[in-house]
gemmi code that builds the backbone of each chain (N, CA, C; Angstrom):
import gemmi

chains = {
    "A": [
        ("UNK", (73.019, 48.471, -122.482), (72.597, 47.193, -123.086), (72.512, 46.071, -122.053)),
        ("UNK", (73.546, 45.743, -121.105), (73.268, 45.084, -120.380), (72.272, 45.256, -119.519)),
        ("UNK", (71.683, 46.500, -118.961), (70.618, 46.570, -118.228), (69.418, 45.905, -118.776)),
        ("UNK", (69.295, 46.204, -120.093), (68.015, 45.349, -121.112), (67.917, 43.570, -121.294)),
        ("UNK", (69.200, 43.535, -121.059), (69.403, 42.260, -120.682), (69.085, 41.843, -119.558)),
        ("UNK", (69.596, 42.687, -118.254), (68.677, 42.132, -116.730), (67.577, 42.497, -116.691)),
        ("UNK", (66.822, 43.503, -117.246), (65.483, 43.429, -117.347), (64.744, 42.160, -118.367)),
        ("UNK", (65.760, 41.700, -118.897), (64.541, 40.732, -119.752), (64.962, 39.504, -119.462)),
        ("UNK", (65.604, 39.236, -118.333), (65.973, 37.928, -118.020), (65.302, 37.748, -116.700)),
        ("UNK", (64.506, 39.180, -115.780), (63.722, 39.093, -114.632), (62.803, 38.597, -115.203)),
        ("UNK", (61.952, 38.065, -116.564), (61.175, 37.562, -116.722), (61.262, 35.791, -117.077)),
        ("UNK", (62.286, 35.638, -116.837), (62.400, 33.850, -117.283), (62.398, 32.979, -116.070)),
        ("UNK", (62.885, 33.721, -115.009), (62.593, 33.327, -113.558), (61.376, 34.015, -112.780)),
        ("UNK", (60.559, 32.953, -111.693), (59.686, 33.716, -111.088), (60.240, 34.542, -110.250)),
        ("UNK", (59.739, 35.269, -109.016), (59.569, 35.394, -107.974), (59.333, 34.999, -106.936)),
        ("UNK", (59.715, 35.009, -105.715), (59.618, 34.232, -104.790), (58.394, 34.747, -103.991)),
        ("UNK", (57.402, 34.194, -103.764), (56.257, 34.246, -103.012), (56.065, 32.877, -102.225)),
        ("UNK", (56.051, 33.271, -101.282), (55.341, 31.809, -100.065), (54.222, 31.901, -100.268)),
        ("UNK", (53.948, 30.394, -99.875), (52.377, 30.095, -99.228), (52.179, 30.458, -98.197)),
        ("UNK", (51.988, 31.781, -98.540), (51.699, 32.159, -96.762), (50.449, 33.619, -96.834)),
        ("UNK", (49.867, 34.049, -96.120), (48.331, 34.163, -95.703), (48.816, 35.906, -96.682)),
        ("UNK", (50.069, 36.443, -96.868), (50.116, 37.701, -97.523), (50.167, 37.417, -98.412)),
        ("UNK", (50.781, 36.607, -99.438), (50.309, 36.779, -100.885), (49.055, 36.417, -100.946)),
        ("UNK", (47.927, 36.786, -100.465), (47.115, 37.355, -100.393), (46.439, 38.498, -100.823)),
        ("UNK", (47.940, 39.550, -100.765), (47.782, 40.939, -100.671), (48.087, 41.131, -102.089)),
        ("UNK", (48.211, 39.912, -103.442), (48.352, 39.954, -104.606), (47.408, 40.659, -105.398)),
        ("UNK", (46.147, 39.970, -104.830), (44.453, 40.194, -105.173), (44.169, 41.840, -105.630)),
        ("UNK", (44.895, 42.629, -104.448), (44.676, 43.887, -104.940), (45.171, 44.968, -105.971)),
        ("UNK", (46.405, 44.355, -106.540), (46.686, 45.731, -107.556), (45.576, 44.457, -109.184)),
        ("UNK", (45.444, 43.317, -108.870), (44.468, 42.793, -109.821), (42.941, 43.679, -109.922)),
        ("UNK", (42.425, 43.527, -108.636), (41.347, 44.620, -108.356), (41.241, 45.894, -108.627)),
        ("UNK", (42.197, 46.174, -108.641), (42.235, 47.807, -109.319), (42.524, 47.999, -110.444)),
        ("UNK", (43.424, 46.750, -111.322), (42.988, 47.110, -112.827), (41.549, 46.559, -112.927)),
        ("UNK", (41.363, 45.451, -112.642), (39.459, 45.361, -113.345), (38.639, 46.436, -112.507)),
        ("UNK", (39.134, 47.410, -111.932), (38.138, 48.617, -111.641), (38.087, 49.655, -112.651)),
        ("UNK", (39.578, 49.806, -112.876), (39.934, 50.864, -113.789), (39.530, 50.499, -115.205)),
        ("UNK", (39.381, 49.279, -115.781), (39.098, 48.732, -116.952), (37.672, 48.662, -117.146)),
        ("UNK", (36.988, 48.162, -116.114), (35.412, 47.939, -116.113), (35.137, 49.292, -116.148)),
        ("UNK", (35.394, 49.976, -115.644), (34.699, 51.952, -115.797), (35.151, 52.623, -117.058)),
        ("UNK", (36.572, 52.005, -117.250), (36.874, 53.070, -118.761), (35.690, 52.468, -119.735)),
        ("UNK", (35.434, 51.420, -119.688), (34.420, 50.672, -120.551), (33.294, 51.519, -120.561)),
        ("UNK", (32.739, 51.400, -119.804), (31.214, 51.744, -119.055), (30.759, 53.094, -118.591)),
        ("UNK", (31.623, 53.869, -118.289), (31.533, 55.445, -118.207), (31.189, 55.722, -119.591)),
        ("UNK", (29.657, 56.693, -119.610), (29.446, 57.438, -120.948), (30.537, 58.476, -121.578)),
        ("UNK", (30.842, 59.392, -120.302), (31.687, 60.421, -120.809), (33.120, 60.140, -119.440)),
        ("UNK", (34.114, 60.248, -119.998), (35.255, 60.042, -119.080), (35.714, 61.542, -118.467)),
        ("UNK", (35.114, 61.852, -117.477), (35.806, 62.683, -116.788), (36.737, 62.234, -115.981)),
        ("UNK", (37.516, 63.057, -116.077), (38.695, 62.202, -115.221), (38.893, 62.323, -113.438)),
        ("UNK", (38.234, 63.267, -112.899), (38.196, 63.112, -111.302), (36.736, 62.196, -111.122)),
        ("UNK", (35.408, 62.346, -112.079), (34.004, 61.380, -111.425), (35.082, 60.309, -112.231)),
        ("UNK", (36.010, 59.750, -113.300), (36.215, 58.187, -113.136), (37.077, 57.620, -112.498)),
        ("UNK", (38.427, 58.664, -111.360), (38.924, 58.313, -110.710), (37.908, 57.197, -109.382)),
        ("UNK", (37.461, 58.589, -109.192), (36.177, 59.049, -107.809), (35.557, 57.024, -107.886)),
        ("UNK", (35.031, 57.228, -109.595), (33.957, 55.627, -109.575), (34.754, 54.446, -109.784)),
        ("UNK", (35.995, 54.604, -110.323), (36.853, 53.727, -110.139), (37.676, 52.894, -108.727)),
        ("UNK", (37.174, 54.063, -107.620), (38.337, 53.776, -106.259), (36.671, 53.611, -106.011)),
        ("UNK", (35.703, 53.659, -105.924), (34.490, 53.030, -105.483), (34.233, 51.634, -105.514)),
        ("UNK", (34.056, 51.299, -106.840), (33.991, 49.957, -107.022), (35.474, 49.090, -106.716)),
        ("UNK", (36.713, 49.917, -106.545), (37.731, 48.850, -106.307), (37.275, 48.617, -104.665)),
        ("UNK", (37.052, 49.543, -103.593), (36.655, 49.370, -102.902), (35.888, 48.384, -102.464)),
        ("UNK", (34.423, 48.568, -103.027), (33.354, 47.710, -102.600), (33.716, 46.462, -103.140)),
        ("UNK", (34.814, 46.219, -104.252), (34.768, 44.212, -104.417), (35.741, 44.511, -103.975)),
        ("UNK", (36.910, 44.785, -103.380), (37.937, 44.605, -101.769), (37.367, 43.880, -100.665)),
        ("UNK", (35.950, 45.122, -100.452), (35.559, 44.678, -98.672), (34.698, 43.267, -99.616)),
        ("UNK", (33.819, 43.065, -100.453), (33.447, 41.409, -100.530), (34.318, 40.724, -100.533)),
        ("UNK", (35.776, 40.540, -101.114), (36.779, 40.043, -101.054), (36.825, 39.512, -99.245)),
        ("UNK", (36.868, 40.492, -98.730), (37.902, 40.300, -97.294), (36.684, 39.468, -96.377)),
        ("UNK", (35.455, 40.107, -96.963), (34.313, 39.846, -96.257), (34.299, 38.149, -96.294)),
        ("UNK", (34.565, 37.795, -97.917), (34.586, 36.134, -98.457), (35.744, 35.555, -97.523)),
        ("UNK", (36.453, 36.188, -97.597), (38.054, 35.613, -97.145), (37.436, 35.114, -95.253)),
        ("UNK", (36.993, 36.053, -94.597), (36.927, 36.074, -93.193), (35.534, 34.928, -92.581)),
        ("UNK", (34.662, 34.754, -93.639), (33.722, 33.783, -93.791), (34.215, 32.266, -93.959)),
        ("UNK", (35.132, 31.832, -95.293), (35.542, 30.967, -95.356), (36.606, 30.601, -94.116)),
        ("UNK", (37.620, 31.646, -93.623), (38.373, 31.354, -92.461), (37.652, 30.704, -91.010)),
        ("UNK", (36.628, 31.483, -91.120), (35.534, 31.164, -89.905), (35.137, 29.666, -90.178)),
        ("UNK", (34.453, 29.642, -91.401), (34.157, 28.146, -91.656), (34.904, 27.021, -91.190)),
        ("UNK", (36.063, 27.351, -91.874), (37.370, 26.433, -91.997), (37.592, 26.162, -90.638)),
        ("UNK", (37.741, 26.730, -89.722), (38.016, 26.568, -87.829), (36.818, 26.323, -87.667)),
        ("UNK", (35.322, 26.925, -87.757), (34.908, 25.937, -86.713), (34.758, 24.210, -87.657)),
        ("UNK", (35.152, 23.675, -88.566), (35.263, 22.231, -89.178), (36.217, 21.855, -88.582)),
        ("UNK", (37.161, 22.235, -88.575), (38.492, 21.839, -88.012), (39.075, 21.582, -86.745)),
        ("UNK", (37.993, 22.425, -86.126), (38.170, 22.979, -84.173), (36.937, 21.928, -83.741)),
    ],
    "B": [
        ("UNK", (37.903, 58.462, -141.576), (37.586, 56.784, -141.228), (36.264, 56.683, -140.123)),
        ("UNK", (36.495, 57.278, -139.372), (35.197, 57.765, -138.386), (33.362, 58.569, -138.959)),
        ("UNK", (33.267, 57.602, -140.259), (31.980, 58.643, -140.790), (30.667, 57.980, -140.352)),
        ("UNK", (29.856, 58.714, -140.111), (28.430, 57.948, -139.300), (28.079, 56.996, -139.983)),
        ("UNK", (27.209, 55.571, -139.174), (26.926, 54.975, -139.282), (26.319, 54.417, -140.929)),
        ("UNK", (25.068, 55.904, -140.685), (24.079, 55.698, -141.561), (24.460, 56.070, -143.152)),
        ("UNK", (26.297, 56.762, -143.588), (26.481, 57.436, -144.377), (26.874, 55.933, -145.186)),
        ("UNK", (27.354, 54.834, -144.519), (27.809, 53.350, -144.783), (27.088, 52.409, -145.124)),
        ("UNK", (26.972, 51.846, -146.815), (26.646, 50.227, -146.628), (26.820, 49.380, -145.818)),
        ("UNK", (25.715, 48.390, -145.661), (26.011, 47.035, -144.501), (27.392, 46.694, -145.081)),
        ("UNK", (27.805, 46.849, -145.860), (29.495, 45.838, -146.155), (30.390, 46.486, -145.380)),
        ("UNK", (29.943, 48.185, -145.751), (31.283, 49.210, -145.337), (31.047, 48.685, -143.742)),
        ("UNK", (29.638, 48.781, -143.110), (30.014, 49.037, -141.627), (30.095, 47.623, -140.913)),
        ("UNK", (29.954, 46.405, -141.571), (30.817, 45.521, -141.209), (32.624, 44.941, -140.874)),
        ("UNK", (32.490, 45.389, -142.183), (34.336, 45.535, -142.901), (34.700, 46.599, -141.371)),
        ("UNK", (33.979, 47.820, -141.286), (34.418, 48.676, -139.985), (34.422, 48.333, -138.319)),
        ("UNK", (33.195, 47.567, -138.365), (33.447, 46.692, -136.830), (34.323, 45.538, -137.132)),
        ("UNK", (34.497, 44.914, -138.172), (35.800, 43.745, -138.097), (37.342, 44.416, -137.832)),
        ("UNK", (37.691, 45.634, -138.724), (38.399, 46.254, -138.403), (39.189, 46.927, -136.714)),
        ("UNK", (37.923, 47.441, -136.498), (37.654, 47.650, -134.872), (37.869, 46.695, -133.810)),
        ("UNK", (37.572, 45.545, -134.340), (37.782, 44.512, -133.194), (39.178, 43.699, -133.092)),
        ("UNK", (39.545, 43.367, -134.240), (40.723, 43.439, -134.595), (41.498, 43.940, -134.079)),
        ("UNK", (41.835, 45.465, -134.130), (42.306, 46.459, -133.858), (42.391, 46.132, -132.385)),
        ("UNK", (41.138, 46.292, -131.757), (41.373, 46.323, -130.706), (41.840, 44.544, -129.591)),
        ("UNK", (41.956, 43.880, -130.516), (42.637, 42.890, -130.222), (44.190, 42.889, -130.391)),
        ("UNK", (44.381, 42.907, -131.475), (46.303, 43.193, -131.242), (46.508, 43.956, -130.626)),
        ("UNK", (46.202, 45.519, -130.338), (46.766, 46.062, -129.839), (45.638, 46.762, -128.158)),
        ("UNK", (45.610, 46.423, -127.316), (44.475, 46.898, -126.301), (44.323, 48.246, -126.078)),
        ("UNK", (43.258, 48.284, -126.412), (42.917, 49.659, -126.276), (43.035, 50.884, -127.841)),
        ("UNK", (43.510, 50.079, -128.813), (43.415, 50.543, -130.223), (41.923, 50.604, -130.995)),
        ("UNK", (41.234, 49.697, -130.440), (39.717, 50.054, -131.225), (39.120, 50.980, -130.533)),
        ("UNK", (39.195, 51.276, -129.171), (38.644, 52.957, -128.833), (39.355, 53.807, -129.623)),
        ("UNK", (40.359, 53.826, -129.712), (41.626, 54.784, -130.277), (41.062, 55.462, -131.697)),
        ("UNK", (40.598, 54.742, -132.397), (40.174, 54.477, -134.194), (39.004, 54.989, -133.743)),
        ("UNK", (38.142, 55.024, -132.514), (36.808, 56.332, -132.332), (36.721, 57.099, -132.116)),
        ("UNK", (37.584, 57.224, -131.518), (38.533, 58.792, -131.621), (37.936, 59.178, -129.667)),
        ("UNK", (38.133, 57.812, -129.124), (37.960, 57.284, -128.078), (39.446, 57.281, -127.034)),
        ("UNK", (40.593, 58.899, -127.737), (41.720, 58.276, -127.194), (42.098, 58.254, -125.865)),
        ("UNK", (41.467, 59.139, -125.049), (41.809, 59.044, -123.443), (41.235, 57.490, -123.103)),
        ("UNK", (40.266, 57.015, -123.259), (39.986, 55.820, -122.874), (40.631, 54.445, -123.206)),
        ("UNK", (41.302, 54.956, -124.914), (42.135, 53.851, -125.467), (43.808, 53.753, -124.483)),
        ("UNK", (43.946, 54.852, -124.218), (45.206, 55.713, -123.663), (44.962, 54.324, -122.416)),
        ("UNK", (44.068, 54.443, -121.661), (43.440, 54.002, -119.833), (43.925, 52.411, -120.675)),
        ("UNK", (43.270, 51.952, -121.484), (42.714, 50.746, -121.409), (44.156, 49.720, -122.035)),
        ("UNK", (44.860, 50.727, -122.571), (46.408, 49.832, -123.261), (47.331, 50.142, -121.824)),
        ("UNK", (47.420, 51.195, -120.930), (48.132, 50.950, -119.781), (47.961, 50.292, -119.190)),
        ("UNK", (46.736, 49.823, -118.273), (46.025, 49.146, -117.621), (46.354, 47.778, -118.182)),
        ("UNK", (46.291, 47.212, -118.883), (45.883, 45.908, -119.522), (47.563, 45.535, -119.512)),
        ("UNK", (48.144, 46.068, -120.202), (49.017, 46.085, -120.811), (50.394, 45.602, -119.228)),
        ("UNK", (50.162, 46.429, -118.269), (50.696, 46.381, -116.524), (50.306, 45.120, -116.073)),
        ("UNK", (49.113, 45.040, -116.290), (48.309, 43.784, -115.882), (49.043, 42.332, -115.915)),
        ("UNK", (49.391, 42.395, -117.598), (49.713, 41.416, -118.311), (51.490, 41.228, -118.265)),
        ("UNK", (51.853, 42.731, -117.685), (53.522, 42.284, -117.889), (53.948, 41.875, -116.839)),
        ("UNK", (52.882, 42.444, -115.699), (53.457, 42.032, -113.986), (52.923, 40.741, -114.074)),
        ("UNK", (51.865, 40.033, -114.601), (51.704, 38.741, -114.475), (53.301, 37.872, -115.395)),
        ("UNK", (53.846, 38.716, -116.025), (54.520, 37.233, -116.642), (55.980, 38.208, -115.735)),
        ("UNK", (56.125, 39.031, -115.450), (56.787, 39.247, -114.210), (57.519, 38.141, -113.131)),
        ("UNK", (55.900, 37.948, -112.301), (55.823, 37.142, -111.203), (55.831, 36.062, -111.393)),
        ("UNK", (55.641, 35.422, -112.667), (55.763, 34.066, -112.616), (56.388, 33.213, -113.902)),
        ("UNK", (57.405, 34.444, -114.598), (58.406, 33.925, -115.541), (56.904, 33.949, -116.669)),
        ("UNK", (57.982, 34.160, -118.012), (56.857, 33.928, -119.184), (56.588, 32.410, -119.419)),
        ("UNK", (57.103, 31.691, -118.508), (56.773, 30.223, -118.188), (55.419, 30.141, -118.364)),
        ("UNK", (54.659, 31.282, -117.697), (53.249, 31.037, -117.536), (52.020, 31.056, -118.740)),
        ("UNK", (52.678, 31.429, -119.569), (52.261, 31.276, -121.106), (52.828, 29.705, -121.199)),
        ("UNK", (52.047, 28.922, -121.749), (52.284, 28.153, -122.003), (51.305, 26.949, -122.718)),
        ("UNK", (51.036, 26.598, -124.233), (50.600, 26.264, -124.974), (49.932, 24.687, -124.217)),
        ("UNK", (51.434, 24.034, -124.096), (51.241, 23.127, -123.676), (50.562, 22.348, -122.296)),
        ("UNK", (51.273, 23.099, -121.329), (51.171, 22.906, -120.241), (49.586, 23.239, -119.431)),
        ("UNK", (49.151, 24.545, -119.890), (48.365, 25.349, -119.361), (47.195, 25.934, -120.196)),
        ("UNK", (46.573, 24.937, -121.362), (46.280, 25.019, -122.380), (44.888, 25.900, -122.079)),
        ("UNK", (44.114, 25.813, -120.640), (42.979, 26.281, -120.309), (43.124, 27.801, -120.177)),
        ("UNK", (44.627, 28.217, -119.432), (45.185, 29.361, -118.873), (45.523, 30.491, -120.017)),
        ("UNK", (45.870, 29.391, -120.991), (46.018, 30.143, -122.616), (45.158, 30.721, -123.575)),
        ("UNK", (44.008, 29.919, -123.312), (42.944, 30.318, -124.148), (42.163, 31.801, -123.692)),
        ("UNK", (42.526, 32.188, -122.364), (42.037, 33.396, -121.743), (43.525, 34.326, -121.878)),
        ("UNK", (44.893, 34.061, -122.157), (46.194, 34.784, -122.108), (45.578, 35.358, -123.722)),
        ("UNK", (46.123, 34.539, -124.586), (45.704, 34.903, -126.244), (44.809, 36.173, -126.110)),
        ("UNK", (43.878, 36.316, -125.804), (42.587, 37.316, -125.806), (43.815, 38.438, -125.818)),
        ("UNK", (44.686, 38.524, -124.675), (45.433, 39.842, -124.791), (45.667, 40.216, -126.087)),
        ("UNK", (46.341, 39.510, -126.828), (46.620, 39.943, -127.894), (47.313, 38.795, -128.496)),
        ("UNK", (47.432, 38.574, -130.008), (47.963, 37.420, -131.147), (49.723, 37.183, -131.121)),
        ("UNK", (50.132, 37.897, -130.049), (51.384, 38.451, -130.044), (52.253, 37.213, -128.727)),
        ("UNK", (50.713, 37.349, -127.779), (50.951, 35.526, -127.002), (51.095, 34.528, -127.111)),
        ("UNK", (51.002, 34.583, -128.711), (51.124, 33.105, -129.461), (52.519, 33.003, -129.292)),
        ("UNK", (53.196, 34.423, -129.626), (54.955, 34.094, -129.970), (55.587, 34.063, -128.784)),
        ("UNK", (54.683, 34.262, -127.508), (55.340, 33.963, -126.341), (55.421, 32.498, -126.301)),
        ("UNK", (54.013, 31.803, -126.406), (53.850, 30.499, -126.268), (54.809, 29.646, -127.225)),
        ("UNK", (55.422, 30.276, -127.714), (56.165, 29.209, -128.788), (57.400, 29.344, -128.417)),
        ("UNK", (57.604, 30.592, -127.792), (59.029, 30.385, -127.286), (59.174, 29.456, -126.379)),
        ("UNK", (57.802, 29.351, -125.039), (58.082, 28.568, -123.663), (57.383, 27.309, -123.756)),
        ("UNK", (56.809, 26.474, -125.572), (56.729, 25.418, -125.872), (57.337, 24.031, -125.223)),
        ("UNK", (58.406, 24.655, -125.275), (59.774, 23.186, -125.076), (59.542, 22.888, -123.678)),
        ("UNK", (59.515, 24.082, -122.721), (59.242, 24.105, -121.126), (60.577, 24.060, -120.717)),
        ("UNK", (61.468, 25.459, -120.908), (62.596, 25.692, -120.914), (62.502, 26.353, -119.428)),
        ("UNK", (61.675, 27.364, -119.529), (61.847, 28.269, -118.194), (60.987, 27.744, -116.878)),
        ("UNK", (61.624, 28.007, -115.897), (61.002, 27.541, -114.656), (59.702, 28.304, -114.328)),
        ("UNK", (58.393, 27.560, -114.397), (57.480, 28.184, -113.367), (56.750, 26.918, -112.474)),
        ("UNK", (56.875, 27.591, -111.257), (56.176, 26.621, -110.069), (55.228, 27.719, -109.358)),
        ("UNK", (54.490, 26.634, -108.564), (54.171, 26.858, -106.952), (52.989, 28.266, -107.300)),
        ("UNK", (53.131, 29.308, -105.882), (52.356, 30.208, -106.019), (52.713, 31.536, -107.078)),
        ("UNK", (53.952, 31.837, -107.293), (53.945, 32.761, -107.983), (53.506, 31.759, -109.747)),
        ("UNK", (53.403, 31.372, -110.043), (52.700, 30.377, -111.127), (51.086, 30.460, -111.137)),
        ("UNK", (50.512, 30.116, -110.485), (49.376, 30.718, -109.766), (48.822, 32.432, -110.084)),
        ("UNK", (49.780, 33.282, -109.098), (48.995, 34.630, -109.548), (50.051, 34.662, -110.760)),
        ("UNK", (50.408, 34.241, -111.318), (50.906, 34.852, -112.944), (49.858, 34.483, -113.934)),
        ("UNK", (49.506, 33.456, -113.384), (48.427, 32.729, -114.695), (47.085, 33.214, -114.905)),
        ("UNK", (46.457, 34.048, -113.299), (45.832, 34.923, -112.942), (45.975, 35.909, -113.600)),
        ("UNK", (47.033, 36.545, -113.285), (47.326, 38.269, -113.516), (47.116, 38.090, -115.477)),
        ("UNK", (47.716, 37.216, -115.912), (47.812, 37.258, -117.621), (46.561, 37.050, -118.104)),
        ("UNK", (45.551, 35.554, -117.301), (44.469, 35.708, -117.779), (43.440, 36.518, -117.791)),
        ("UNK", (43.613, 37.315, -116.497), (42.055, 38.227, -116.196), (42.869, 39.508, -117.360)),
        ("UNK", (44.036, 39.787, -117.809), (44.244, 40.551, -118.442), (43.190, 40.176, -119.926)),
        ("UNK", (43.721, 39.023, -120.086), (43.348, 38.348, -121.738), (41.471, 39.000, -122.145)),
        ("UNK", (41.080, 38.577, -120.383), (39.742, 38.538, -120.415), (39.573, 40.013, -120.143)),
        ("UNK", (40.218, 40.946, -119.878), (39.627, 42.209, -119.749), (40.013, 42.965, -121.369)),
        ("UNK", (40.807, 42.141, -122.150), (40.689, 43.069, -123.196), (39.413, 42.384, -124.064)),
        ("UNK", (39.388, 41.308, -123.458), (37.480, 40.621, -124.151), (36.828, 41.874, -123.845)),
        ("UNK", (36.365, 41.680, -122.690), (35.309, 42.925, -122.529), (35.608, 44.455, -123.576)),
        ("UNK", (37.293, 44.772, -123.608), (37.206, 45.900, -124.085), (37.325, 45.782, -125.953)),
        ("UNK", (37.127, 44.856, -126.470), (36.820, 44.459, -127.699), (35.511, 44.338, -128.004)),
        ("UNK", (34.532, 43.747, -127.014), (33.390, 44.064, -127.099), (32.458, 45.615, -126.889)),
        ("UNK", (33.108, 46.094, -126.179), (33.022, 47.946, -126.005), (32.912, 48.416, -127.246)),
        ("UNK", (33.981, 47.919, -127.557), (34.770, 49.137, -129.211), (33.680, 48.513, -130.125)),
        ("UNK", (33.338, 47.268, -130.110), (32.630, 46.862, -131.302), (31.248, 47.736, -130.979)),
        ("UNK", (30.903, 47.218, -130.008), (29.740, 47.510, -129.679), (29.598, 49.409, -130.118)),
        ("UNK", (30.421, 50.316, -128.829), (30.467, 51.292, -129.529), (30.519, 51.756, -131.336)),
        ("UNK", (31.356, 50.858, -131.688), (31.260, 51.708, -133.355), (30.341, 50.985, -134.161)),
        ("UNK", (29.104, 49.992, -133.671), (28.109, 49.665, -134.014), (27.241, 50.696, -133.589)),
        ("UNK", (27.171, 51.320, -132.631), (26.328, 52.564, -132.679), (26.789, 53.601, -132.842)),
        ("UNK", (27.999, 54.039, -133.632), (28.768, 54.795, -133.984), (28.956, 55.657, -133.461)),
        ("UNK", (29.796, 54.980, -132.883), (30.979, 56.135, -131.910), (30.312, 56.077, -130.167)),
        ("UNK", (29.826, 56.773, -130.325), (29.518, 57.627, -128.772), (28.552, 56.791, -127.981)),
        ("UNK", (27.351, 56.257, -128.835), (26.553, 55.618, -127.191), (27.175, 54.555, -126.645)),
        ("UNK", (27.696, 55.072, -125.312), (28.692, 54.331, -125.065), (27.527, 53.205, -123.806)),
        ("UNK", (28.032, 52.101, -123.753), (27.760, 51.635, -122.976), (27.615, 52.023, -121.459)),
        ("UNK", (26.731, 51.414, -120.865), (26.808, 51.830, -119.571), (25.121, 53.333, -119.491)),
        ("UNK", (24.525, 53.053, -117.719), (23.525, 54.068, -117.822), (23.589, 55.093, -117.114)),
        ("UNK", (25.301, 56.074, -117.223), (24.992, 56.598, -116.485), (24.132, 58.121, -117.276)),
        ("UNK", (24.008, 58.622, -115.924), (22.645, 59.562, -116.636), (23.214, 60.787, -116.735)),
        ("UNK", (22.105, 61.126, -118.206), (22.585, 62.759, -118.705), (22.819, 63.597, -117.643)),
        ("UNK", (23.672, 64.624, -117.274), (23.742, 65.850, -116.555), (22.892, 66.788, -117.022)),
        ("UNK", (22.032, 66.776, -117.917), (20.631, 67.691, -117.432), (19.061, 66.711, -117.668)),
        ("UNK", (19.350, 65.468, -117.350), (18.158, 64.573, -117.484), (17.092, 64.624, -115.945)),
    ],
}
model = gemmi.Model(1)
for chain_id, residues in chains.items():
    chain = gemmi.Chain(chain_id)
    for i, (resn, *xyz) in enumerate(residues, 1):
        res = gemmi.Residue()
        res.name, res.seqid = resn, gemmi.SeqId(i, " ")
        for name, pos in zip(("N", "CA", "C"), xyz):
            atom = gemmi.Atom()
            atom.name, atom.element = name, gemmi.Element(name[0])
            atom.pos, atom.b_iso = gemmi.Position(*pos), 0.0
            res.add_atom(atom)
        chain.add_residue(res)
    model.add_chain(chain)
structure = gemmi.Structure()
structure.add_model(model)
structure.setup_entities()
């Protein structure tokens, strides 16, 4: 019983995350549910290795636009700044 | 409960997509479930469901919040009618949420809220064409 109690009291306090350039690295287990969600949707028939397979595809390809956006705006940001 | 389309009055197969959407609003991933859609209902209540608990996880169920975050709420709710009774608990603004983990919590809960939109619109959509043409083009394996 008490364990149910520290599990439901890890939710009344946050977590500690800095402002700092790795929580960053938040973005991705978000990305992989809207991969996994957008395909269970949208797949006619759910096989389960082609919706793994199209699921780690598309988490993929909006990752690298992700990093691609991320490394553009960084660039921006220095040469304004520099 | 699953009988074709065409066997149904416009009342019955209304009354059946209200049902469906419903369904698949309280509970995510329950209106595939009722199409007998259950591996996908199975995907879509884990998924959503992780989504939505690691968001109030990371940033205290603070991040529900009626008052405070009234824009952040209107996309949380979508999860399910069940966010209301979160929001009423963290009304008063009892529990601490700040800073960045406040941020991706409000994130993580809303894109949840909004991914069971999409999957409410699926289910409807699916059991408006009853059952099976499922959205999406991918192509026959002998087309």
């Amino acid at each position: 019983m008490p364990d149910s109690f520290s599990i439901l009291a890890s939710f009344t306090a946050p977590i500690e995350i800095g402002t700092t350039p790795a929580s960053m690295l938040w973005m991705f287990p978000l990305l992989a549910a809207v991969s996994l969600v957008y395909k269970a949707t949208k797949m006619r028939v759910l096989l389960t290795r082609k919706y793994l397979l199209e699921s780690l595809l598309l988490f993929l390809s909006v990752s690298g636009f992700m990093i691609m956006a991320i490394i553009v705006l960084n660039l921006l940001s220095w040469l304004i700044t520099s | 409960m699953t009988q074709s389309p065409n066997n149904r009055s416009q009342a019955e197969q209304a009354l059946w997509l209200i049902i469906v959407g419903l369904a698949a609003w309280i509970i995510p991933g329950a209106g595939h479930y009722l199409l007998r859609e259950r591996k996908r209902g199975i995907i879509i209540f884990i998924v959503i469901t992780a989504l939505f608990v690691t968001g109030l996880y990371i940033g205290s169920i603070g991040t529900v919040n009626w008052v405070t975050g009234r824009i952040w709420f209107y996309a949380q709710i979508l999860y399910s009618p069940a966010v209301g009774m979160i929001a009423n608990v963290t009304k008063h603004g009892g529990y601490p949420v700040y800073g960045r983990p406040c941020d991706i919590g409000q994130i993580y809960t809303g894109i949840a809220g909004l991914l069971n939109l999409l999957c409410v619109l699926s289910a409807v959509y699916m059991a408006y064409c009853g059952r099976g043409e499922i959205i999406g083009q991918e192509e026959e394996p002998n087309a």
